[in-house]
C-alpha positions in Angstrom: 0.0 0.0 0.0 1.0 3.9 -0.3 0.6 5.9 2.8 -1.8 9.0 2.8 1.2 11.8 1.5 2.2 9.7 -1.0 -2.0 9.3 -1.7 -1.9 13.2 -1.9 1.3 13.9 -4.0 0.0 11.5 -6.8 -3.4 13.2 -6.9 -2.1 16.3 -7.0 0.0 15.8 -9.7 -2.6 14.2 -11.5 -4.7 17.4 -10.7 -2.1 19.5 -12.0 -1.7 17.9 -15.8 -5.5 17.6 -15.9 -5.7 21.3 -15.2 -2.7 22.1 -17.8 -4.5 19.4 -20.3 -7.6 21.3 -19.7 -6.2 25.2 -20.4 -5.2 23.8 -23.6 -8.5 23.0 -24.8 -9.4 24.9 -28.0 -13.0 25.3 -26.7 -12.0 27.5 -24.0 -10.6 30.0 -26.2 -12.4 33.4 -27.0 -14.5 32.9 -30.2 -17.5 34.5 -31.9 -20.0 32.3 -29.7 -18.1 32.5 -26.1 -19.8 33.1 -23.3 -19.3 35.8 -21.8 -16.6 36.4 -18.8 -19.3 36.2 -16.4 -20.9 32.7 -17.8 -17.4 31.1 -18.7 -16.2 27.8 -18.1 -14.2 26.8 -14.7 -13.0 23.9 -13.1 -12.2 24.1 -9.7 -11.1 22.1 -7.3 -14.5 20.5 -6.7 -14.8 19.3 -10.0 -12.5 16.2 -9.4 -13.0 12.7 -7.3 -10.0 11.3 -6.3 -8.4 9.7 -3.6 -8.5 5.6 -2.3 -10.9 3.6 -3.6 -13.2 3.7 -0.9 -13.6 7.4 -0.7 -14.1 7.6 -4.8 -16.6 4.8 -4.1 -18.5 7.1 -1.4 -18.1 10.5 -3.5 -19.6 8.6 -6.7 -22.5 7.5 -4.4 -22.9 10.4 -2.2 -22.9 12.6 -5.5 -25.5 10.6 -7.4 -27.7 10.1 -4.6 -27.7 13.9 -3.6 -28.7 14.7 -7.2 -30.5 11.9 -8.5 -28.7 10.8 -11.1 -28.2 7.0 -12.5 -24.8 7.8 -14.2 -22.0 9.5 -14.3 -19.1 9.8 -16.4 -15.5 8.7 -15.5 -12.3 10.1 -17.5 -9.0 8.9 -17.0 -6.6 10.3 -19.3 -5.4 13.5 -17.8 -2.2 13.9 -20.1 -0.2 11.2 -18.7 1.2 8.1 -20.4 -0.1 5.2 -21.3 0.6 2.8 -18.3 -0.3 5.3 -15.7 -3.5 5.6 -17.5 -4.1 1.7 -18.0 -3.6 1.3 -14.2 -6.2 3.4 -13.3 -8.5 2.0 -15.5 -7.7 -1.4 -13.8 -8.1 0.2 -10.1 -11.3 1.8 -10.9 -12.4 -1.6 -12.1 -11.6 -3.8 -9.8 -12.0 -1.6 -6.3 -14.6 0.8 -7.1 -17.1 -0.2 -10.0 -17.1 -3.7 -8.0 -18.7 -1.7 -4.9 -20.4 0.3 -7.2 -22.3 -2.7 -8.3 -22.8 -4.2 -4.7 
């Protein structure tokens, strides 16, 4: 197992390159049919579950309970490479879609 700082230092990393992949999205850019400053798009740190696999079960719960919805979508590619990426598909799979399912 990984102890809780090493827990965080991953996370936050992935955070950070999700964020960066993010600021690069063409979408976001100023266009003809922007919103406006006001109405713009943000991601904050809110906007992400992460953490052990028991507290991403709980937040994926917690969150669809509170508002009612029957599913939700997971991404995993947040700019890293390929392996990192396969292994937390396989995580997600085995230790929290499993619960998910209980």
């Amino acid at each position: 197992g990984h102890s809780e700082q090493e827990v965080k230092e991953a996370l936050s990393g992935v955070q950070e390159r999700l964020m960066e992949l993010v600021a690069q999205d063409p979408r976001l850019k100023a266009g003809p049919d922007a919103p406006s400053q006001s109405g713009g798009f943000s991601m904050g740190e809110d906007e992400f579950i992460r953490g052990l696999p028991g507290a991403v079960t709980e937040n994926i719960r917690d969150q669809c309970q509170r508002t009612g919805a029957g599913h939700f979508l997971a991404v995993f590619h947040w700019g890293a490479g390929y392996e990192e990426v396969a292994a937390a598909h396989r995580l997600f799979g085995e230790r929290v879609v499993r619960k998910l399912r209980a």
